[in-house]
C-alpha positions in Angstrom: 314.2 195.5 116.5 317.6 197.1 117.7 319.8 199.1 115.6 323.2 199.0 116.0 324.9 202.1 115.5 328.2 201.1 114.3 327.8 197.8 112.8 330.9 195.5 111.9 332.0 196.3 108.3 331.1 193.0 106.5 327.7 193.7 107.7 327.4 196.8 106.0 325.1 196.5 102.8 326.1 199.5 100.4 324.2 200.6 97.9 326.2 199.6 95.2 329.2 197.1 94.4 331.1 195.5 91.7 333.4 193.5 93.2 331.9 190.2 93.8 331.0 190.7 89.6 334.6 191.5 89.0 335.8 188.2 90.5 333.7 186.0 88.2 334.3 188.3 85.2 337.5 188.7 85.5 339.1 185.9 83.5 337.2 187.5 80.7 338.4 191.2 81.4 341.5 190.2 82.2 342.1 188.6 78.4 340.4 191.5 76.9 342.8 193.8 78.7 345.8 191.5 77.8 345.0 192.1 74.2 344.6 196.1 74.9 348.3 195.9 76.4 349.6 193.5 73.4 348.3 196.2 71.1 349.9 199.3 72.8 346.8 201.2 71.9 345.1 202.9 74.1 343.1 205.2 72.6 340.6 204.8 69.7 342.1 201.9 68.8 340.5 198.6 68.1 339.1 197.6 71.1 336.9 200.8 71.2 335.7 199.6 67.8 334.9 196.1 68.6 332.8 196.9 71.3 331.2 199.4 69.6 330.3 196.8 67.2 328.8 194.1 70.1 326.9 197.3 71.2 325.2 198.2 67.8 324.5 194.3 68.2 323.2 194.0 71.2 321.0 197.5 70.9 319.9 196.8 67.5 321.6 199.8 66.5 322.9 201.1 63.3 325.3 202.6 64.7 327.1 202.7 68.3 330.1 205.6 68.5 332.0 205.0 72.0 332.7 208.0 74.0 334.5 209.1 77.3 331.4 210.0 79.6 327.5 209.7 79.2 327.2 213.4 79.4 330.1 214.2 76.9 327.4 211.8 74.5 324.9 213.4 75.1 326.7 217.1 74.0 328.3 215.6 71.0 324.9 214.1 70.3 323.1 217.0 70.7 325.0 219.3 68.4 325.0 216.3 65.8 321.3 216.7 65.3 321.7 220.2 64.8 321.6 222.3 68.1 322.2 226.0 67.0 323.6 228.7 69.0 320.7 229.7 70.9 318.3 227.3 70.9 315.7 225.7 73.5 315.4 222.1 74.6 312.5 221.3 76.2 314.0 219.1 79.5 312.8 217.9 82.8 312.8 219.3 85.3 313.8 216.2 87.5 317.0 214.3 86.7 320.2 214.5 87.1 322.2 217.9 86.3 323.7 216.6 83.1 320.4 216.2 80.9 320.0 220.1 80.8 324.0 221.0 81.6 324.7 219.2 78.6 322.0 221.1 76.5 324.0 224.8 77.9 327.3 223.4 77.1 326.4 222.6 73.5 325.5 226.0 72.8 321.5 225.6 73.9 318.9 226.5 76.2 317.1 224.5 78.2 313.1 225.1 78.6 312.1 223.3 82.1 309.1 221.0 81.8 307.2 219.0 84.9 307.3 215.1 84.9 304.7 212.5 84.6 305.1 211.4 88.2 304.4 207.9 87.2 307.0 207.9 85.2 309.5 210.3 86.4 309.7 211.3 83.2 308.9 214.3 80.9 305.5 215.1 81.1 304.2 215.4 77.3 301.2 217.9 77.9 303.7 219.7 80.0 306.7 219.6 77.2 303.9 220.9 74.7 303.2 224.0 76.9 306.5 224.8 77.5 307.7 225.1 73.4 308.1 228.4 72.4 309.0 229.8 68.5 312.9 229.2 69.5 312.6 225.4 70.3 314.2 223.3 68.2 314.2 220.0 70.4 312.6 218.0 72.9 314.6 215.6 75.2 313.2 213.7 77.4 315.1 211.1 80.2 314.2 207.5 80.6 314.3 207.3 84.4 315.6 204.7 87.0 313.8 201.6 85.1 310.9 202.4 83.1 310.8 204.8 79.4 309.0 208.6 79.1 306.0 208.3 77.1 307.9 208.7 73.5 304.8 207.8 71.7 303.5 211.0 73.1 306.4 213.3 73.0 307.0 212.2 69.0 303.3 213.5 68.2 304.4 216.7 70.1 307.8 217.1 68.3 305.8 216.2 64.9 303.2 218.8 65.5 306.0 221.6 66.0 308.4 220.3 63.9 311.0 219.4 66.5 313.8 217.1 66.8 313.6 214.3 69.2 316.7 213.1 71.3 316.3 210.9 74.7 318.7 210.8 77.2 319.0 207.6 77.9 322.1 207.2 79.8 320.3 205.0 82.4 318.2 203.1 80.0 320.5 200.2 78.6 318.2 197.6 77.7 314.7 199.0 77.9 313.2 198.5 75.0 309.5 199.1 73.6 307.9 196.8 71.1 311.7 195.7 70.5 313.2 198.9 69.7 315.5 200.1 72.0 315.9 203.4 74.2 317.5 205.8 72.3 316.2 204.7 68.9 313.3 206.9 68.9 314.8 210.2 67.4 317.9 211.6 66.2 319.0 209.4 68.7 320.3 208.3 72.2 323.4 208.1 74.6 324.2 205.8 77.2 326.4 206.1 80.3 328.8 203.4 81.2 329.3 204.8 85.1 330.1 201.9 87.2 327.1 202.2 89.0 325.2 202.2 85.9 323.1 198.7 84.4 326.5 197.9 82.6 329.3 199.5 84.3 333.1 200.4 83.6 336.0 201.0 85.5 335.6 204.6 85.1 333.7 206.9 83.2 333.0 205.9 79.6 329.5 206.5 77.4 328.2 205.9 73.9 325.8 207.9 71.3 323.0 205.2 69.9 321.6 206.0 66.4 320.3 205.0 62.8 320.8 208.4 61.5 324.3 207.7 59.0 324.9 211.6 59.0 324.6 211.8 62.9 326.9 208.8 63.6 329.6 210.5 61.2 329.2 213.9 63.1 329.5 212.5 66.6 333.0 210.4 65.3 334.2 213.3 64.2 333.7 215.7 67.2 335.1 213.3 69.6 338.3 213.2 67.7 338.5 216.8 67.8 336.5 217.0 64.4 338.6 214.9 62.8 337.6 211.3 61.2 339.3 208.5 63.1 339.9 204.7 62.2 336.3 203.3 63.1 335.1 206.3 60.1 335.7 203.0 57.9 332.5 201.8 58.9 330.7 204.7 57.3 332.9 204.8 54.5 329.7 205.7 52.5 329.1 209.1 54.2 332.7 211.5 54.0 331.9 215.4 55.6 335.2 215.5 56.4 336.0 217.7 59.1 334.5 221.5 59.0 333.8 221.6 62.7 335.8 221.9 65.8 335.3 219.2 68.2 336.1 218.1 71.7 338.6 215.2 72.9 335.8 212.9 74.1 337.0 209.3 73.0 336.9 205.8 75.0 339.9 204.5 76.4 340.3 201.0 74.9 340.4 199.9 78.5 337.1 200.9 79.2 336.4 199.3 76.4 337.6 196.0 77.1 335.9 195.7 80.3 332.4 196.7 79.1 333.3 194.3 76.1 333.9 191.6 78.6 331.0 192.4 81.0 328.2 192.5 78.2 328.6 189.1 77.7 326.3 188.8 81.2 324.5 192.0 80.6 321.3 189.9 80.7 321.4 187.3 83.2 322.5 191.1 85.5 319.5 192.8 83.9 317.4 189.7 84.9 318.8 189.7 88.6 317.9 192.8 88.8 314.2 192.2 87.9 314.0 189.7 90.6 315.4 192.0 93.3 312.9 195.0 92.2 309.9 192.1 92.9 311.2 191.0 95.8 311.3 194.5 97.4 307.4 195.4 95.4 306.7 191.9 97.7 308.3 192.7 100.6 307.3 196.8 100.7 303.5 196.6 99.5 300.9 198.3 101.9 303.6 199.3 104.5 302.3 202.5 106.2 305.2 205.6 105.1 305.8 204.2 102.0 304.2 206.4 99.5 304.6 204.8 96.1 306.4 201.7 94.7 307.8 201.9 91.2 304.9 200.9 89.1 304.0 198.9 85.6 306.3 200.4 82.6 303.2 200.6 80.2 303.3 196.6 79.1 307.1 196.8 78.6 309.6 194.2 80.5 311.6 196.9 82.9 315.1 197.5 84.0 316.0 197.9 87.0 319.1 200.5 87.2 317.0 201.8 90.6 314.8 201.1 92.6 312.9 204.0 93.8 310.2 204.4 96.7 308.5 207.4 97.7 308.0 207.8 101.4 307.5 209.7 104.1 310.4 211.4 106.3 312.7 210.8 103.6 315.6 212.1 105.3 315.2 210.8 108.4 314.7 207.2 106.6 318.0 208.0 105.3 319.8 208.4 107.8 317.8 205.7 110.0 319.0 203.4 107.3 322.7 204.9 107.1 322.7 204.1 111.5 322.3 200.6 110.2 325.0 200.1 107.6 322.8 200.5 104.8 323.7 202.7 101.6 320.6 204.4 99.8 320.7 207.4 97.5 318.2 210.4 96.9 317.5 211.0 93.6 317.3 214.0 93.4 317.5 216.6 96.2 316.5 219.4 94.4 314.8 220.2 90.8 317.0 221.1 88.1 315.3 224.4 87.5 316.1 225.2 91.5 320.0 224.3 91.2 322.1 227.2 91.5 323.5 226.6 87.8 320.3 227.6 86.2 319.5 230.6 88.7 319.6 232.9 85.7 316.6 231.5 84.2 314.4 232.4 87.1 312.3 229.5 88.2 310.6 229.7 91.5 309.5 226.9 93.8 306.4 225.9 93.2 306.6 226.1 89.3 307.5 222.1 88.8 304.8 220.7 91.6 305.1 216.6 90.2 309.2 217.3 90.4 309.3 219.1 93.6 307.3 216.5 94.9 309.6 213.8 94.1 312.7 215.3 95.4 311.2 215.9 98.7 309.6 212.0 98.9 312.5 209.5 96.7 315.3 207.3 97.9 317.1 204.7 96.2 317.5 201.5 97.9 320.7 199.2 97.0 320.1 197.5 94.0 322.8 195.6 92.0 323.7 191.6 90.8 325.6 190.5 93.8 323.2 192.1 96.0 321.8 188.8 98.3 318.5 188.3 99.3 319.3 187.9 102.8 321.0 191.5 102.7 317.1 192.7 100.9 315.3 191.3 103.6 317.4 193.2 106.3 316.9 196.5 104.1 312.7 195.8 104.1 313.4 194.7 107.9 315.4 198.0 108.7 312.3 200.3 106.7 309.6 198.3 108.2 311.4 199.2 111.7 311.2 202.5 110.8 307.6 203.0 109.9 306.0 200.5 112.7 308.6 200.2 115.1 308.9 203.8 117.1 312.4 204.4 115.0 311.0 208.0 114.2 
């Protein structure tokens, strides 16, 4: 097979897009948005609230508080439960920067665990060694479509008397034995990215939880610890306002387009299903290609990535890039590595199941609109690759 170097633009398949989505949807948004503009408010106004109401719904929920970012959720969520000044989170040590950045930024410190490289996920043997007498929680991440082990992780947390919270930013509608991903603890956060499952415009994110006293907490500190209008759904529970906060709310545009955009959150969740088998079809038993994302423990899973491990990574990559085709690697390097967190000390070698995974994973494009002719020239391009000399 030849590759061209340059191909024409409309051949290019990148790794993610929303565009062909906003043209069906937008007849929805576009109402939704006409009603933002007729109101004049733009901030923690109604629309926020409304949507935070399909959420709870569509979650099962008690409570869904909108937000301006996944990771300003998950610090607002985090001192909710009761992070002190000081304290340790046990947290992955493969993910993205914001699981333990958040933890720091909330006053915390994070304790570096290894994965379950099944899963991606927090190991739970591993979380267990790491606790010390100055934990206080335990957090895993749901990664790229399947959940951490939380039956595990809640016996550990029990044992030591620890709060649970999940990152869960990438785990809209992953749900085990019908509860939902971030409904396992204190609670959960989602991220509305526009790459993410269900995508804004922007940046936009949401705290999940049952917990009454949580759900006030975290609508306070996004309002800069003071109560806004949606506080009149917890009119039971009044605090008031002792804390400082942050200035973390959703615009009511973002709003409005997720609003609009849930409405199809399952027939997108479903296309993405049939994508992920397609590529398990297509990329089974091909030599270089390590590992295939495997069974989520009985549970019906949700595609936000697909990740394969294989061999020469990079060079894959950029083979791949030569070819028009976006991919992503999640992640280059373990969190305990990054510059950020150089203070703690961590060496390589410590984190073997996250270094691993970091050297080996790559994303392929995965999203609604993608076609299945453009997924059989990605598993054409890889086989190429692997069989064809492209090395």
């Amino acid at each position: 097979m030849t590759v061209t170097q340059e191909p024409a633009r409309s051949a290019r398949i990148p790794f993610f897009t929303q565009a062909a989505m906003f043209t069906r949807t937008w007849p929805s948004i576009s109402a939704r948005l006409d009603g933002v503009y007729a109101d004049g408010k733009f901030s923690h106004g109604t629309g926020v609230r409304d949507f935070e109401h399909a959420l709870a719904a569509w979650t099962g929920a008690r409570y869904a508080i909108g937000v301006n970012s996944g990771t300003d959720a998950l610090v607002l969520l985090l001192r909710a439960a009761g992070l002190r000044h000081g304290d340790e989170v046990v947290v992955p040590a493969y993910g993205f920067v914001a699981t333990a950045s958040a933890v720091v930024l909330a006053g915390g410190r994070p304790r570096f665990a290894d994965i379950d490289p099944a899963a991606y996920a927090l190991d739970p043997h591993a979380a267990e060694a790491a606790i010390t007498p100055d934990t206080r929680m335990v957090l895993p991440a749901h990664m790229f479509h399947r959940l951490a082990d939380l039956a595990a992780l809640t016996a550990v947390t029990e044992r030591h008397g620890l709060t649970l919270v999940e990152d869960s930013a990438e785990a809209i509608g992953m749900r085990r034995a019908g509860r939902h991903a971030g409904l396992f603890g204190a609670g959960g956060v989602l991220s509305f990215f526009p790459s993410k499952t269900l995508g804004a415009i922007g940046d936009a994110g949401a705290v999940l939880t049952d917990d009454p006293r949580i759900a006030e907490r975290v609508t306070a500190l996004r309002h800069h610890g003071r109560p806004g209008p949606t506080l009149a759904d917890f009119a039971a529970i009044n605090t008031g306002s002792e804390h400082w906060g942050h200035n973390s709310k959703m615009d009511d545009i973002q709003a409005a387009v997720l609003h609009a955009k849930l409405a199809s959150l399952d027939a997108a969740i479903a296309r993405r299903r049939v994508l992920a088998d397609a590529y398990t079809r297509r990329l089974s038993g091909l030599a270089g290609v390590r590992r295939l994302p495997e069974p989520a423990h009985g549970e019906e899973p949700v595609f936000y990535v697909y990740l394969i491990e294989v061999e020469d990574r990079d060079a894959l990559a950029r083979h791949l890039a030569a070819a028009g085709i976006g991919t992503e690697v999640y992640y280059p390097r373990p969190l305990p590595l990054q510059p950020c967190f150089a203070d703690l000390g961590h060496r390589p070698g410590e984190f073997p199941h996250a270094e691993a995974a970091c050297r080996h994973a790559l994303a392929l494009p995965l999203h609604p609109d993608l076609g299945d002719d453009e997924l059989d020239r990605v598993c054409e391009h890889i086989a190429a690759f692997y069989t064809g000399g492209a090395r």
